[in-house]
C-alpha positions as CSV (number, residue, x, y, z in Angstrom):
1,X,-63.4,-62.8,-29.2
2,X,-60.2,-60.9,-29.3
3,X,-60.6,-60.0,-33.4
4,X,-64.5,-58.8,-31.7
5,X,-62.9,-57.0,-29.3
6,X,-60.1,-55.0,-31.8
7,X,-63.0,-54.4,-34.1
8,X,-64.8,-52.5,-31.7
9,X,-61.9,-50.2,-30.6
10,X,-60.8,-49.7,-34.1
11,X,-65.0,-48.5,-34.8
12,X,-65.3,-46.7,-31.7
13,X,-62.4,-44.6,-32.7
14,X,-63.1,-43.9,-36.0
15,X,-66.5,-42.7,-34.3
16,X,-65.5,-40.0,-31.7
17,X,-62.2,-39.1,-33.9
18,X,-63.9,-36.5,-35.9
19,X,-66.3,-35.1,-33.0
20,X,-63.6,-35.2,-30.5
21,X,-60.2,-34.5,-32.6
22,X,-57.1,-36.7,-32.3
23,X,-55.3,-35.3,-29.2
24,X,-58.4,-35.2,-27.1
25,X,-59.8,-39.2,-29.0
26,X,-56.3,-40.2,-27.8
27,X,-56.8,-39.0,-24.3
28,X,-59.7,-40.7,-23.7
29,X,-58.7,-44.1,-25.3
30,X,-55.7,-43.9,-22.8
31,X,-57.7,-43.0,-19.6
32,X,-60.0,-45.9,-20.3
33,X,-57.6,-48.4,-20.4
34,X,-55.9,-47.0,-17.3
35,X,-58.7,-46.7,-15.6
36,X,-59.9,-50.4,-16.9
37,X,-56.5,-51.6,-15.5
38,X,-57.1,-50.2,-12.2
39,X,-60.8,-51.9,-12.0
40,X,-58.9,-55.4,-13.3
41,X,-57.0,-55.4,-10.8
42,X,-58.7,-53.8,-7.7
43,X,-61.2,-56.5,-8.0
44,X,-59.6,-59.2,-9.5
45,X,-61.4,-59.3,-12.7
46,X,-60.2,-62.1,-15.5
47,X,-57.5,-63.6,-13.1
48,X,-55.8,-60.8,-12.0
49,X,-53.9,-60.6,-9.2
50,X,-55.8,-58.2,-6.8
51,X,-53.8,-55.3,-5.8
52,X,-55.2,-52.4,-3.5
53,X,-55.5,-48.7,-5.7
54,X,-53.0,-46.8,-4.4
55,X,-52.6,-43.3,-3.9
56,X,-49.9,-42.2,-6.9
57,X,-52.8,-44.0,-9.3
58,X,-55.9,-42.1,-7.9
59,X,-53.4,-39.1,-9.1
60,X,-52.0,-40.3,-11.7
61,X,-56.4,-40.7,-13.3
62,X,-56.9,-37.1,-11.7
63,X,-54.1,-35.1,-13.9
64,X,-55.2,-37.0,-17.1
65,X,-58.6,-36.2,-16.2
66,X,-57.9,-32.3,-15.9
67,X,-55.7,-32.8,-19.2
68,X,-58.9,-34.0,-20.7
69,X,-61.2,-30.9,-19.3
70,X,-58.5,-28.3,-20.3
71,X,-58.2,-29.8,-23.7
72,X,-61.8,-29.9,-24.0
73,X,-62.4,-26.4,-23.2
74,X,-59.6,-24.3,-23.5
């Protein structure tokens, strides 16, 4: 499952890479997994320990979320 898992990142970038670019690719890989970690363990998915979002989180998403747009468009 894991070796399933790798092969999917490892296709999915090689996907958006040359639609995207690199810097803006490697934005996007990164906010997903933050944003995945903060789901994990809000909810207490796969035996994680459920901790409340908290507020420096929430901001932390935002600014990479504006990096992304300005990126993206400027």
């Amino acid at each position: 499952m894991d070796r399933l898992i790798g092969a999917g990142f490892v296709f999915g970038n090689i996907i958006i890479m040359p639609q995207l670019g690199i810097e803006l690719a490697i934005m996007v890989v990164l906010t997903g997994q933050l944003a995945g970690s903060l789901l994990l363990e809000q909810f207490g998915w796969l035996n994680f320990p459920r901790r409340p979002l908290q507020r420096n989180s929430i901001i932390g998403l935002s600014v990479i979320g504006i990096g992304i747009y300005l990126i993206k468009f400027f």
